[in-house]
Each structure stands twice: as structure tokens, then as C-alpha cells.
C-alpha positions in Angstrom: 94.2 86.6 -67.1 91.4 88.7 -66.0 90.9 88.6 -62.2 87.1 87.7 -62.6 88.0 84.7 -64.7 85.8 81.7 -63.5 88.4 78.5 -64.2 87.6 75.1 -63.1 89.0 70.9 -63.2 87.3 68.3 -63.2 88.8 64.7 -62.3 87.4 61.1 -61.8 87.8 58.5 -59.5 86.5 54.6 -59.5 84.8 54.3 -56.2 83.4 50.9 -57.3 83.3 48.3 -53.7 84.0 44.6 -54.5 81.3 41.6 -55.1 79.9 41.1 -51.9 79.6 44.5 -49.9 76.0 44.7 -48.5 73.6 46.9 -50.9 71.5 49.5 -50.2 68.4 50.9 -51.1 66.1 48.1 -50.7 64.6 46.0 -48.4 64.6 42.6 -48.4 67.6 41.3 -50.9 69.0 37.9 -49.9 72.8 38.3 -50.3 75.4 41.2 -51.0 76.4 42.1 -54.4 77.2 38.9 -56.4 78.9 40.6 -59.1 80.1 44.0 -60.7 77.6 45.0 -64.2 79.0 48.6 -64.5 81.5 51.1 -62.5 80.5 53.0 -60.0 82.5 57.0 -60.2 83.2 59.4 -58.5 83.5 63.2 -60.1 84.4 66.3 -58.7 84.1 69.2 -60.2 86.4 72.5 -59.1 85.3 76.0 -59.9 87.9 79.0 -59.3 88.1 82.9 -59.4 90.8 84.5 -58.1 91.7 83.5 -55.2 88.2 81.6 -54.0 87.4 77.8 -54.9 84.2 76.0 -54.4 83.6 72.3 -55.3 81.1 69.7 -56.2 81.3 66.2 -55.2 78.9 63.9 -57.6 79.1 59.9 -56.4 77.3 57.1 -57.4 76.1 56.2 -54.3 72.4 55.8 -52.3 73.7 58.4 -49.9 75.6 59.5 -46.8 75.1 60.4 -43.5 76.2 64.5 -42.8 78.7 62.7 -40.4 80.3 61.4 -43.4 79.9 64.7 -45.9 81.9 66.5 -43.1 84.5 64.2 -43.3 84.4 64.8 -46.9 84.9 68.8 -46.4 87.6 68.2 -44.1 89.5 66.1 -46.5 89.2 68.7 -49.2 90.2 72.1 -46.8 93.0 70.3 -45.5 94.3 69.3 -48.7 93.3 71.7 -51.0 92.0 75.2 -49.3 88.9 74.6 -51.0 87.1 75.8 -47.4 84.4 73.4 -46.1 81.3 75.8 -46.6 82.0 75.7 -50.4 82.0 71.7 -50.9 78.4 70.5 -52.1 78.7 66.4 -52.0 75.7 64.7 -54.2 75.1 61.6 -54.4 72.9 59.7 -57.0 70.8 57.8 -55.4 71.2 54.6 -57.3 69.4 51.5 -55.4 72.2 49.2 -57.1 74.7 50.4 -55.3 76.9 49.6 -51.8 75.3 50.3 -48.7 76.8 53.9 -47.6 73.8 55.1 -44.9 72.5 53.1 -41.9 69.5 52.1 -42.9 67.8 49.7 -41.2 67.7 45.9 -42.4 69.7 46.5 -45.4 72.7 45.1 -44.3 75.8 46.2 -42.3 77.9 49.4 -43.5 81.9 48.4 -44.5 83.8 51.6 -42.9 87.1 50.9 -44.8 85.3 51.2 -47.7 83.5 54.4 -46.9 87.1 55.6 -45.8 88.4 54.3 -49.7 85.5 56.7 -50.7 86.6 59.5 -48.6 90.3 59.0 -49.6 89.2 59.0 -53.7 87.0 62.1 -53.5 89.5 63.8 -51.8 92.7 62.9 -54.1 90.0 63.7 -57.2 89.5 66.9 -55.9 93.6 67.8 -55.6 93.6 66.5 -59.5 91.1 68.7 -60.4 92.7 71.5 -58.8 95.6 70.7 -60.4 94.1 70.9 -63.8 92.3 74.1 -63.1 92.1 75.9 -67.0 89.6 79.1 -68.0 86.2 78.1 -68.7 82.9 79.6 -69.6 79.4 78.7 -68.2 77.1 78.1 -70.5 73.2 76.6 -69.9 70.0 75.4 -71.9 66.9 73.6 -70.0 65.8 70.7 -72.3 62.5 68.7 -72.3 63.2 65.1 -70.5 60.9 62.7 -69.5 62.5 59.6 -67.9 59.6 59.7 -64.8 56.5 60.1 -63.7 54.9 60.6 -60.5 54.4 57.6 -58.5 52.2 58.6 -55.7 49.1 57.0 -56.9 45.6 56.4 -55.2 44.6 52.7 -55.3 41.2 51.4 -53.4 41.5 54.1 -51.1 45.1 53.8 -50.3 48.0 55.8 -51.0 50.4 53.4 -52.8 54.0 53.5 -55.1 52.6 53.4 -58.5 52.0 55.8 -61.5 50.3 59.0 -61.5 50.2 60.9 -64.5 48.2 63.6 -63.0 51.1 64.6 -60.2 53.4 66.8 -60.5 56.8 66.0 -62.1 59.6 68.1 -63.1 60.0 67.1 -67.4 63.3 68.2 -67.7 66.5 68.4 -67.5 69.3 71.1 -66.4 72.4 71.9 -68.4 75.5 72.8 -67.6 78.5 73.3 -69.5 82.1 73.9 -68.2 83.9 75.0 -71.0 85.7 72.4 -71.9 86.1 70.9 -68.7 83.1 69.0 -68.0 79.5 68.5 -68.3 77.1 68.9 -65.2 73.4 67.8 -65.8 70.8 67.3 -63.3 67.0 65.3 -63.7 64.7 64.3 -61.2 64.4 60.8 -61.2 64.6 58.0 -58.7 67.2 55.5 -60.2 65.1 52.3 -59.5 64.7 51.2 -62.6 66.2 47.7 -61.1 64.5 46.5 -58.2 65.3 44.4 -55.1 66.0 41.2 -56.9 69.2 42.8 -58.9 72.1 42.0 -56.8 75.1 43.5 -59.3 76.5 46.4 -58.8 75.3 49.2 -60.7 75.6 52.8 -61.5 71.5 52.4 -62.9 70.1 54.9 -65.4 72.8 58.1 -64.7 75.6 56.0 -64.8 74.6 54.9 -68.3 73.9 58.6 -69.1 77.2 59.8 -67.8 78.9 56.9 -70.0 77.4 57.9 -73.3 77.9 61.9 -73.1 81.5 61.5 -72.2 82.4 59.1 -75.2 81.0 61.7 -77.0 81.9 64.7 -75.5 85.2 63.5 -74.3 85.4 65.4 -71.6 83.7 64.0 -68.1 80.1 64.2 -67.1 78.5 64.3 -63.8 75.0 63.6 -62.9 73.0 65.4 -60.1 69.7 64.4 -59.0 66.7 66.7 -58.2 63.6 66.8 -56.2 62.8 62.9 -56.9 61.2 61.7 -53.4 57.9 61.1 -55.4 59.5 60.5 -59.2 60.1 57.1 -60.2 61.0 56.0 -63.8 58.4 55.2 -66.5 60.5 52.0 -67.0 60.8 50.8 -63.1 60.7 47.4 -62.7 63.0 46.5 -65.3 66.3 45.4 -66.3 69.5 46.3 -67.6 68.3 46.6 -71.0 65.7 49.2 -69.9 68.7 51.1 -67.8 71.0 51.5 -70.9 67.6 52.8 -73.0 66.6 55.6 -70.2 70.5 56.1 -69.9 70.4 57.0 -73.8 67.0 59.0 -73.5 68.8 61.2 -71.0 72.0 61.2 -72.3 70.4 62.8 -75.9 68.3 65.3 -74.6 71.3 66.8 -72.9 73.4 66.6 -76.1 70.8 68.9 -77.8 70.9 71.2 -74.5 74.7 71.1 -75.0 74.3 71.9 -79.0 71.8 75.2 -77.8 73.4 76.1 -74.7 73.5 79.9 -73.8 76.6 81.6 -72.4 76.1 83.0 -68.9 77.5 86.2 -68.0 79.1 87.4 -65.3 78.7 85.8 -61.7 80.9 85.2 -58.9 81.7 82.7 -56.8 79.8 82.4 -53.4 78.3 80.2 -51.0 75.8 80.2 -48.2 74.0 77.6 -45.9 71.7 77.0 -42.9 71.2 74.2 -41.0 67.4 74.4 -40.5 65.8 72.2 -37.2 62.8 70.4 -38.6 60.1 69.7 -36.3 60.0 65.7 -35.7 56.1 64.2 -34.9 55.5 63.6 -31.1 54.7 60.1 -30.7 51.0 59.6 -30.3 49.7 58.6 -26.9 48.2 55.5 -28.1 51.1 54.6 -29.6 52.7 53.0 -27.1 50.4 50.2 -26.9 50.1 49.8 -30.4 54.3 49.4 -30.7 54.1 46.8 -27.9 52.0 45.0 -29.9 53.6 45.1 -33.3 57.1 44.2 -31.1 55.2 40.9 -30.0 54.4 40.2 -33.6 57.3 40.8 -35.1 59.1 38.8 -32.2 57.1 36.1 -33.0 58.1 36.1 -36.9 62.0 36.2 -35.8 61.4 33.1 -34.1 59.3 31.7 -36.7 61.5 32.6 -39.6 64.2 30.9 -37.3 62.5 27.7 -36.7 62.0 27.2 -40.2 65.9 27.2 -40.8 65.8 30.6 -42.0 68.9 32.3 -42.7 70.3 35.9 -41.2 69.0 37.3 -44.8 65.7 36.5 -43.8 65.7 37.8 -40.4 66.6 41.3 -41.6 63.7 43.2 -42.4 61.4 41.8 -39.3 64.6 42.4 -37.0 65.0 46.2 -38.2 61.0 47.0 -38.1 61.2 45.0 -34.4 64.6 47.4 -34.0 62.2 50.5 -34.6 59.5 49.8 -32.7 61.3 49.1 -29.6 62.8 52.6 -29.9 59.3 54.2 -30.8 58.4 52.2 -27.9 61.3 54.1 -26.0 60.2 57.6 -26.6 56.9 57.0 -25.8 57.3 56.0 -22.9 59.7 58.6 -21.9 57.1 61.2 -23.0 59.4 62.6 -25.6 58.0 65.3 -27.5 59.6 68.5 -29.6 62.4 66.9 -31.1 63.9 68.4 -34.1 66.0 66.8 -37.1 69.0 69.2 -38.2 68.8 69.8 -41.8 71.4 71.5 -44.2 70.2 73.8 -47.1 73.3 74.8 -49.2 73.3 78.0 -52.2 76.5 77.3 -54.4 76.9 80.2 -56.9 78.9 78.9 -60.1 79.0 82.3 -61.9 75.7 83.0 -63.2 74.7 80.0 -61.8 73.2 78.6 -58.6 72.8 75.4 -57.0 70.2 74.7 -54.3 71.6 71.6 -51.9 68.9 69.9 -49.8 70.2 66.8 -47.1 67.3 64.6 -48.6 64.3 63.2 -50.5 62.7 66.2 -51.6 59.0 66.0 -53.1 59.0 67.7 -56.7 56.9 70.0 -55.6 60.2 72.2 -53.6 61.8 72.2 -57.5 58.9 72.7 -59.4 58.5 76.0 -56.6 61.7 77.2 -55.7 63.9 77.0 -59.1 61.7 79.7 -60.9 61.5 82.2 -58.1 65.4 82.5 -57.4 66.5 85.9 -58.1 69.7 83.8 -59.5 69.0 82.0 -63.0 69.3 79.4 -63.2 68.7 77.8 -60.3 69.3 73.6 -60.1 67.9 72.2 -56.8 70.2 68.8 -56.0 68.3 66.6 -54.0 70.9 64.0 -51.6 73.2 66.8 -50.9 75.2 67.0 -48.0 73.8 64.0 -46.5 70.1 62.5 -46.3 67.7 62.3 -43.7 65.0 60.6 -45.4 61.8 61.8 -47.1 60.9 65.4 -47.3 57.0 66.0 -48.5 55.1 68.8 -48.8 53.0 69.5 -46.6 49.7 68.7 -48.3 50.7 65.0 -48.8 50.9 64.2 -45.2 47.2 63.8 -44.6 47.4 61.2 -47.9 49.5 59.2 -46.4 51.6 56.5 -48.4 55.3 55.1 -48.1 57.2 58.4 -48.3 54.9 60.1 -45.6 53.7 56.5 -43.3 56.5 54.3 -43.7 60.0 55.0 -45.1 61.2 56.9 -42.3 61.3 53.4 -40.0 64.4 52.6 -42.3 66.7 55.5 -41.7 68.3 56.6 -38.5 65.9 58.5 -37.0 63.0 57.2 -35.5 60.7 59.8 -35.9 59.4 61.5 -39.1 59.8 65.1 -39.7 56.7 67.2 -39.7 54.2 69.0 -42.5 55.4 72.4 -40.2 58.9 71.7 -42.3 57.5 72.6 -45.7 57.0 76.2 -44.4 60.4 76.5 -42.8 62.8 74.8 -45.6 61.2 76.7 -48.6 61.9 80.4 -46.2 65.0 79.7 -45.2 65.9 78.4 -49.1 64.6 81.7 -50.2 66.8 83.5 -47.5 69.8 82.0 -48.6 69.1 82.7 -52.3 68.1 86.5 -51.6 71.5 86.8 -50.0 73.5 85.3 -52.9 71.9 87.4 -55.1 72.1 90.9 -52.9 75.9 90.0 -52.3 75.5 90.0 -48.7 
């Protein structure tokens, strides 16, 4: 075998919690799962050439903390050599899934089962070492149109909706293993269910994933893009509409499969950078306007409670009260210049590359950094490595909305990051990408 040979193995793993475990992805469910509709995987995917190995990790999960991804690396260098710089973990964002991140008011995280995780991506990866065979890259983009932008203007107010005048990436990447596996990558929020499902649920790329591999027969694994402001056409549905975006997917990457191009050449490579975004200095009026909103919200508690409701219904007022106390905190401590650590990660599969970013990256980053790599193709993965909440450009900020106004409140950090970040994530991006490219 030639020493250049790229060989890779792929294996599986049911990471599916039992009924119960507290969900993630929305506030304001009333219970934990209630039941199981469809299995929630794990694939890993291991690429070889001589004697270097890199891996990617795809899991349908909401997301992890970097805490957790580390954890994940370590696993895999201590039992397989694959080194921990050269492990992507991507995770699919599905809203009908375990809670596997903090967030606030969703529910409480189960450790053991984030350790059952841990242990199945890392056995996974030891299989698909294992099974580790020659294999050709080849790639096709295909037209796919599961979503649309939902950053709509309503009566003056920047609201989740639909905009068919924003940006969206319509398509899809993919990528084919030889006969090893299938990776394919679209950028769509999988919230095609919404806060009233309480089964557990894989959503529209789990459907997807099913299909190609019964007719493929060999596995599948989804990555998701730059979806922060993508949802589905069909949100707001149910299952029915998850099996029929799960089939619109699953064809147009059959036909990229049938027209797929063989890339040449390539090496195996990896490069990252943990870049320190700017967080936003608490205002100086804030203070007083955090006071008050504690005051109200400790007043719901106690009304919520008086009226015999249950813990359920104390969640979402608890965590908003839980943030505004420590909002509250930094303001008054005069906190300002505080950064949020954020990993960028450039995989080279061959003639390949994959662009990692630890969040919920705007379309805009794909739609500008995937065309103007000096690697082609380039596939950014959005939820990679971890996820510190909403990334938007930097022109959305003054508009406002969820992504930019509110969402940050629910994950870990209590500050969002700044429109300053924009600048810095799409240089250092380029960086890493220059130097994958010039070998350095």
C-alpha cells in the first residue's frame, strides 16, 4: 500500500438516554422525555495515512460544553493515539434530544449519562480504527432547501419568523468515504418539533441519516453548518413533517453521491486556535434595571407557587431570576473586558477541509468563508468542539432579536459576546486555513 494512502472506519454507537432524562433545547416543557420515537447515534468517523489519524465525532445531541469535548479527546488519545488536536466532536443540534449543556431552566444535566456518552464515542472510535480499509474522497455540492432565514422584521421588531430575503446557505455538502461511510453537512436548525414534543428524537438528520444508510448500506453521518439564523420551512410541525424534510435531504445527497467527483491528493493535517471574544460590558444603567426585573420575577416565583404550581413551572422565571442576579453581580462589581474563549478547528481530510466553530454561527460566516479557502472544498460545522451560544455578524447586532437580545441569558455565560468578534473569528479562520494550505 502506497504510503500516501488515505484509509479510514467508521463505526456506530446508540447513545439514546432512557424516557425521562430532562430535554434540551427549549424553554418551558413541563416534564422529561415521556417516551423514545427514534434512536439517537453516535458515529465516528476515522481517517488514516501513514502513520497520522484524525477523527470526527457526529452525535445527536443539542450540544456540549468544551469541558466535555476535552474529555472526549482524551478518551480517544489514550485509547487510540488518535492525538487530541485531530478530534473534531459535532453535534446536531436536535431540540428533541437529552439535555447535554447547562442551560438555564431547561432542566438538570444526568452526568452518568454524559459519562455513557463519553464511554460510547470513545469505544466507536477504537472500532473504527479497527476497521480501518483504503478509501477514496470523493465530493459533489447539491442544491437543498430544507430552510429559510428566520430573522424576520415584524412591527418594528426583530422576531423568529421567515425571511425569504436573508441569507441562507441552499445546499448541501457531500462527502464520500469510499466505501466506508457517507459524511454530509446542511445548515439547518433541527426544530422542526417544538417545545410541546416531549419524545426523544433524532429530528430531521436523524431521519436523513436512516434513509441514506438503508440504501447505501454503509453509515451516514450528519454535520450541521452555519444555522444560528436558519430554521426549517416546515418548523412547527410534527413527526410526519420530520420524516418528509428527512427524505428531502436524504435525496438530494443521493444525487450528490451518484455525481460525486474524486478528490486528489491531500494529506492529513490539523490546526486550531482558541480565539478570546470580547464579552459586552454591562451597561451602567443596568444595574437598576436587573434589580428591577429580579423583583418581578421574584414575585412570579411566588405567585406561580401560590397557585400550586409545580417545579416545571418555576423553571423558566427561576433561571431568567438566576441571570439577573448574576448580571446584577458584575455590575456592581464594575466588571468590564471579559472575554469568552472560543475554539476554531481546520481538519484536512485529503483534498478536503473542515472548518469547526464552538457555536451558533450566523450563515453569513458559511456563505463567506467556505468559498475563499485556498482548500476546496471547505465544509464549515457549526456545534463543534463545544457551544457557547450565538455567534452573529456583526451587522445584526444593532437589529436586535433573540439570537443577538436574548438567547445568551440561557447558556452559561452571562454576558453576550460582542459585534468586535465577527472581525476576529473570520481572521483567525482565514489564518488557520492559509496554513493548512501552505503546509506550515
Amino acid at each position: 500500500m502506497a504510503e500516501d494512502q488515505l484509509r479510514a472506519g467508521c463505526a456506530s454507537a446508540d447513545i439514546t438516554p432512557p424516557a425521562g432524562i430532562h430535554m434540551g433545547g427549549y424553554w418551558g416543557r413541563r416534564s422529561g422525555a415521556i417516551g423514545i420515537r427514534d434512536p439517537l447515534m453516535a458515529k465516528v468517523l476515522v481517517i488514516a495515512q501513514g502513520e497520522e489519524r484524525v477523527a470526527l465525532a457526529a452525535l445527536d445531541l443539542v450540544g456540549l460544553e468544551a469541558a466535555a469535548v476535552q474529555q472526549f479527546r482524551a478518551g480517544m488519545e489514550g485509547r487510540v493515539g488518535i492525538p487530541a488536536a485531530g478530534v473534531m466532536v459535532c453535534c446536531s443540534h436536535t431540540h428533541a434530544g437529552p439535555l447535554t449543556l447547562p442551560f438555564r431552566g431547561m432542566g438538570d444535566l444526568d452526568s452518568a449519562y454524559l459519562a455513557r456518552v463519553q464511554e460510547a464515542v470513545v469505544g466507536a472510535a477504537v472500532r473504527a480504527t479497527d476497521r480501518l480499509q483504503p478509501a477514496r474522497l470523493s465530493y459533489c455540492r447539491v442544491p437543498a432547501h430544507l430552510g429559510i432565514n428566520r430573522r424576520q422584521k415584524r412591527e418594528g421588531r426583530m422576531v423568529i419568523g421567515s425571511n425569504p430575503e436573508g441569507p441562507v446557505a441552499d445546499y448541501a455538502h457531500v462527502l464520500r468515504v469510499g466505501q466506508v461511510a457517507t459524511l454530509f453537512s446542511h445548515a439547518c436548525h433541527p426544530v422542526i418539533l417544538g417545545k410541546g414534543n416531549h419524545q426523544l428524537s433524532a429530528e430531521f438528520p436523524g431521519a436523513a441519516t436512516r434513509l441514506l444508510e438503508a440504501r447505501t448500506g454503509r453509515p451516514a453521518l450528519f454535520v450541521n453548518g452555519a444555522c444560528g439564523d436558519i430554521n426549517p420551512r416546515l418548523a412547527h410541525g410534527g413527526f410526519d413533517q420530520v420524516d418528509q424534510a428527512g427524505a428531502e435531504l436524504a435525496e438530494a445527497v443521493l444525487q450528490g453521491l451518484d455525481s460525486a467527483r474524486e478528490l486528489e491528493g491531500g494529506r492529513l493535517a490539523c490546526r486550531s486556535a482558541r480565539v478570546p471574544l470580547p464579552l459586552m460590558d454591562p451597561p451602567p444603567r443596568l444595574l437598576a434595571e436587573v434589580e428591577k426585573l429580579g423583583l418581578q420575577l421574584k414575585a412570579e416565583i411566588h405567585r406561580i407557587a401560590e397557585d400550586g404550581g409545580d417545579l416545571w413551572a418555576q423553571r423558566v422565571p427561576r433561571a431568567r431570576l438566576e441571570w439577573a442576579e448574576a448580571m446584577r453581580g458584575l455590575a456592581r462589581q464594575g466588571v468590564s473586558g471579559q472575554v469568552q474563549p472560543f475554539e476554531i478547528q481546520a481538519l484536512q481530510l485529503g483534498g478536503a477541509v473542515l472548518l469547526g466553530m464552538e457555536g451558533e454561527i450566523f450563515v453569513r460566516y458559511q456563505l463567506d468563508l467556505e468559498p475563499a479557502a485556498p482548500l476546496q472544498p471547505a465544509l464549515l460545522c457549526g456545534y463543534a468542539n463545544g457551544c457557547i451560544g450565538y455567534v452573529p455578524t456583526a451587522e445584526e447586532y444593532p437589529r436586535g432579536g433573540y439570537e443577538v437580545d436574548e438567547a445568551y441569558k440561557v447558556y452559561p455565560s452571562v454576558q453576550m459576546i460582542g459585534p468586535e468578534s465577527e472581525g476576529m473569528i473570520k481572521a483567525a479562520a482565514a489564518r488557520l486555513l492559509e496554513e493548512l494550505a501552505s503546509g506550515r
